[in-house]
N, C-alpha and C positions, 0 to 999 in steps of 0.2 A: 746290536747296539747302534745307535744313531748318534752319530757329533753334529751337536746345533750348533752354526760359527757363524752363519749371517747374522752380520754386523744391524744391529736396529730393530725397527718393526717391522722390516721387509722377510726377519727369518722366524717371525710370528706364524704364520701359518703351516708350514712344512714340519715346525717343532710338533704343534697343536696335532698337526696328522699322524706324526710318530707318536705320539702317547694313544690319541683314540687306538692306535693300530696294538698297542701295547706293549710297545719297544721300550729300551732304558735308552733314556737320553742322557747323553755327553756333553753336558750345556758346558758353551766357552763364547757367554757374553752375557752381559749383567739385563740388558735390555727386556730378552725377553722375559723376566720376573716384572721389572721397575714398571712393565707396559701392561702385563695381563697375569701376574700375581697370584689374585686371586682362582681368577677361570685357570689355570694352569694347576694350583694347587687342587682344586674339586675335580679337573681329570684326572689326577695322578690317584687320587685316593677311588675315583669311579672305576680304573682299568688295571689298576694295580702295577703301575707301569713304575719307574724308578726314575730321578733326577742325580746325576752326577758332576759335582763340578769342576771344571778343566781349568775356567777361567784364572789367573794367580790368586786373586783375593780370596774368591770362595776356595779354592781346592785350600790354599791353605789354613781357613775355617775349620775345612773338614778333617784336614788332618791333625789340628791341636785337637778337636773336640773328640777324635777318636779314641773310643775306649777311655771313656770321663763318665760311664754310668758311676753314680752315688754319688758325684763329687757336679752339682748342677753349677752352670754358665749363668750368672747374673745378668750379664753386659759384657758385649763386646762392641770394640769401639773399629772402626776404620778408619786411616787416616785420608787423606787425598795429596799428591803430589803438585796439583795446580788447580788449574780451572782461573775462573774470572774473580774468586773472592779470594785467591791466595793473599795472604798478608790482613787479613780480616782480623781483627779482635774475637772473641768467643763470642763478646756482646754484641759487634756488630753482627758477627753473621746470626744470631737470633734475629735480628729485625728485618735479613732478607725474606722478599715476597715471591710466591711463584712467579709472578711475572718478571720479577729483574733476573729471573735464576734464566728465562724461557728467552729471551733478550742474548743471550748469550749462544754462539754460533753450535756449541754442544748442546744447549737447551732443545733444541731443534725439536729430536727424537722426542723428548718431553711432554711436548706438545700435541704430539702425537696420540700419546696414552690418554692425553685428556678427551679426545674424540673418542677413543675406545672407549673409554668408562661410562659415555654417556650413550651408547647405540646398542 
């Protein structure tokens, strides 16, 4: 088993090499899904390799939805503790844009994925 903890898009590729290699990752950061998602999920399914989550939000995901066959998850919501739109109406935060999200010193990493998605 391999623990992915690099913080960002910097701990993108080392993850990326534990899976082609066919390791179970110990994922304990949100980034690398929010950044390469998709390409992470079609190696998991090409190598048969496993994703486990360590980080607090997902692991605790994973542990309500444990042993819930027949009983299917509609919706799950996550809350956020801050960031730059704390105090936001519902409404207002519908009408934010990527860009005021990216604008924002956590946006950083964000921005980042967008250069990935498009190379």
């Amino acid at each position: 088993m391999v623990i992915a903890s690099i913080v960002g898009y910097s701990g993108l590729r080392s993850t990326v090499s534990a899976i082609k290699a066919g390791k179970k990752i110990a994922l304990a950061n949100k980034e690398t899904l929010v950044v390469a998602g998709e390409i992470i999920e079609k190696l998991i399914h090409e190598t048969g390799s496993r994703i486990l989550p360590v980080d607090s939000e997902h692991s605790a995901i994973l542990q309500c939805l444990a042993g819930e066959t027949g009983n299917p998850v509609e919706h799950i919501s996550l809350t956020a503790s801050g960031g730059p739109f704390l105090g936001y109406s519902l409404e207002k935060l519908h009408e934010i844009t990527p860009g005021q999200a990216l604008k924002h010193p956590t946006g950083i990493w964000a921005a980042r994925s967008q250069s990935i998605r498009h190379h």
